[in-house]
C-alpha positions as CSV (number, residue, x, y, z in Angstrom):
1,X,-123.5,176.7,74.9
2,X,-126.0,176.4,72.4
3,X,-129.4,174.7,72.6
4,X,-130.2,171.5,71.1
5,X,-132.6,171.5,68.6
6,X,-135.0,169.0,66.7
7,X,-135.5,165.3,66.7
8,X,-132.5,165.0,69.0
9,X,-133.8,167.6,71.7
10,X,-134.2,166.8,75.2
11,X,-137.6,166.5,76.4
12,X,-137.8,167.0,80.4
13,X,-141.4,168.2,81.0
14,X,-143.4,165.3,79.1
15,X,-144.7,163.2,82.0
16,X,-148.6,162.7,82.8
17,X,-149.8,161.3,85.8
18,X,-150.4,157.7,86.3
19,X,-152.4,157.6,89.2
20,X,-151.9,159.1,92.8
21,X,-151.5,155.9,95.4
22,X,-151.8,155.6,99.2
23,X,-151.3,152.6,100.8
24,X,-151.6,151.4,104.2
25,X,-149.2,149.1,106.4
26,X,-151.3,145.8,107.4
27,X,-148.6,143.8,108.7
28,X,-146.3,141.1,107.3
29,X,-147.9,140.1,103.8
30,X,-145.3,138.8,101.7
31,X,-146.0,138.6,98.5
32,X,-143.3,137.2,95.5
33,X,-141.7,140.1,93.6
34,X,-141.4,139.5,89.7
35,X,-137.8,139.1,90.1
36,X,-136.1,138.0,92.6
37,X,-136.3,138.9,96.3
38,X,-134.2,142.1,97.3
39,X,-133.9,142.9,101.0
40,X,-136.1,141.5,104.3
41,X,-140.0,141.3,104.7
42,X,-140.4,144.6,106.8
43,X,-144.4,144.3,105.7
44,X,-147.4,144.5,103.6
45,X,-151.1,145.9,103.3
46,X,-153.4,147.3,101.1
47,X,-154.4,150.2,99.3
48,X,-156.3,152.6,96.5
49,X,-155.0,154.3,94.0
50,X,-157.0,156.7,91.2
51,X,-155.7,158.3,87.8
52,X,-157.3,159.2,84.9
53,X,-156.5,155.9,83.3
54,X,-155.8,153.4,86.2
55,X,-158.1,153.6,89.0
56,X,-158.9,150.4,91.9
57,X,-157.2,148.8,94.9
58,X,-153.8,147.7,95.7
59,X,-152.3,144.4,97.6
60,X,-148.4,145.2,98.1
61,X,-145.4,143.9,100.5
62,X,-142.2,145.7,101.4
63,X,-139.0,144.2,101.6
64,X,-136.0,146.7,102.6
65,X,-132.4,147.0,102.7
66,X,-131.1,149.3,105.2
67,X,-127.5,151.6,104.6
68,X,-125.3,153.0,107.4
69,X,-126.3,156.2,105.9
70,X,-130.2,155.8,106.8
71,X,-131.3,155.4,103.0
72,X,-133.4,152.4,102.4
73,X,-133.6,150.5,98.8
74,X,-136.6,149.1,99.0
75,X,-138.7,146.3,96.5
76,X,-142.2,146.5,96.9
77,X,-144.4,144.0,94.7
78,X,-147.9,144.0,94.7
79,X,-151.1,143.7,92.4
80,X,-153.5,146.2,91.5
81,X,-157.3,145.4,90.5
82,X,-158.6,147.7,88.6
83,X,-162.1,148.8,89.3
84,X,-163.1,147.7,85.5
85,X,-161.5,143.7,86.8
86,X,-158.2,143.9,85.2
87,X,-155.2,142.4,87.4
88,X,-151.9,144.1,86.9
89,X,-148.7,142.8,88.5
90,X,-146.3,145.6,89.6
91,X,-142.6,145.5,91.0
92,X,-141.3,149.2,92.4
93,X,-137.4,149.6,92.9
94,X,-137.5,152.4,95.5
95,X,-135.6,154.4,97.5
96,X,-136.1,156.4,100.9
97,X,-134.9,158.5,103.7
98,X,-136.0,160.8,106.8
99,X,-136.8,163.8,105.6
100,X,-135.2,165.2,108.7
101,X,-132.9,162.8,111.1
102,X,-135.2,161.8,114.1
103,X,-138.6,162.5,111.7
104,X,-140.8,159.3,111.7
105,X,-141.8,160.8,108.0
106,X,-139.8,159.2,105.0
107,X,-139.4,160.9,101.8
108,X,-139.8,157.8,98.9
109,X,-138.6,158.1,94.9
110,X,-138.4,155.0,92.6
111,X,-139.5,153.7,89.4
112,X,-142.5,150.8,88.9
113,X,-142.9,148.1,86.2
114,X,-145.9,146.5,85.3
115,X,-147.0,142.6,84.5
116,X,-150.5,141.9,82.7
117,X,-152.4,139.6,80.6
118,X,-155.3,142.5,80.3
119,X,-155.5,143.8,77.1
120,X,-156.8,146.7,78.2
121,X,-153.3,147.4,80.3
122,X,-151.3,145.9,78.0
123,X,-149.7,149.1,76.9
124,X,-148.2,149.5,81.3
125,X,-146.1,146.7,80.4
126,X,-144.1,149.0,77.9
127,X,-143.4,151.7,80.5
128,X,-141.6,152.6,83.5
129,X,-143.3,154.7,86.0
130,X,-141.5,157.2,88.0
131,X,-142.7,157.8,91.5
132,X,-142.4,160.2,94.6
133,X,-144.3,160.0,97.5
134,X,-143.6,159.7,101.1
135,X,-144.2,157.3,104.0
136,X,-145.6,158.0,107.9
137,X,-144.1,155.2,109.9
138,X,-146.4,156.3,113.3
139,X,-149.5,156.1,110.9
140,X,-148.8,153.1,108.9
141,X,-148.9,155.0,105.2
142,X,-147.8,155.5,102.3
143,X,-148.9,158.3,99.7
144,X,-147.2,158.4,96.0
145,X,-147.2,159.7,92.9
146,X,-147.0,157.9,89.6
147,X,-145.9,159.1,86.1
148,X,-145.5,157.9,82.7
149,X,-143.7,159.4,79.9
150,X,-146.2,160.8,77.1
């Protein structure tokens, strides 16, 4: 088979990070997703996140919907202050599962969308941002991985 080339090939490897996230389970915050509600209110809390272009704190709820095969979809909307002021709206469509049946640790993959008025941040409301991450039930947190295409 012969390989694409030019204007036409497929890129794979063009994604830079977005920022590195961990949040932390707080208890039931719910907070309204940008669409509309997917799932039940399994929680909430707070968080940091730091990239080389996004860096500040992080309000967020969970809502979950649970398959007979032990993957959740989950909808997680939250806000992110930026350390520079800026209040970005975000929405992630997510996914997880055990990594191992039994394991209290959940391996987490999705995508994020962003709301803002900012004009500094503007340019987050014309991407999608692909994450992978996992979460520690017994600790109450969350760690991900953000990236954009370049």
């Amino acid at each position: 088979m012969e390989t694409m080339k030019g204007k036409d090939e497929i890129r794979t490897n063009h994604l830079e990070l977005l920022f590195s996230l961990e949040l932390h389970y707080r208890g039931l915050i719910e907070l309204a997703p940008v669409g509309d509600k997917v799932g039940q209110l399994v929680g909430g809390g707070d968080g940091t996140l730091i990239g080389p272009r996004v860096r500040g704190t992080v309000r967020w709820s969970n809502y979950e919907t649970t398959g007979e095969d032990l993957v959740c979809t989950l909808q997680v909307p939250g806000f992110i202050q930026t350390d520079d002021g800026a209040l970005i709206q975000f929405e992630g469509r997510e996914f997880a599962m055990p990594i191992s049946e039994g394991n209290q640790v959940w391996r987490v993959a999705g995508v994020l969308r962003f709301k803002t008025n900012d004009r500094r941040y503007l340019w987050l409301n014309e991407v999608f941002a692909l994450t992978s991450g996992s979460f520690d039930y017994e600790a109450g947190r969350a760690r991900w991985t953000a990236f954009v295409p370049q």
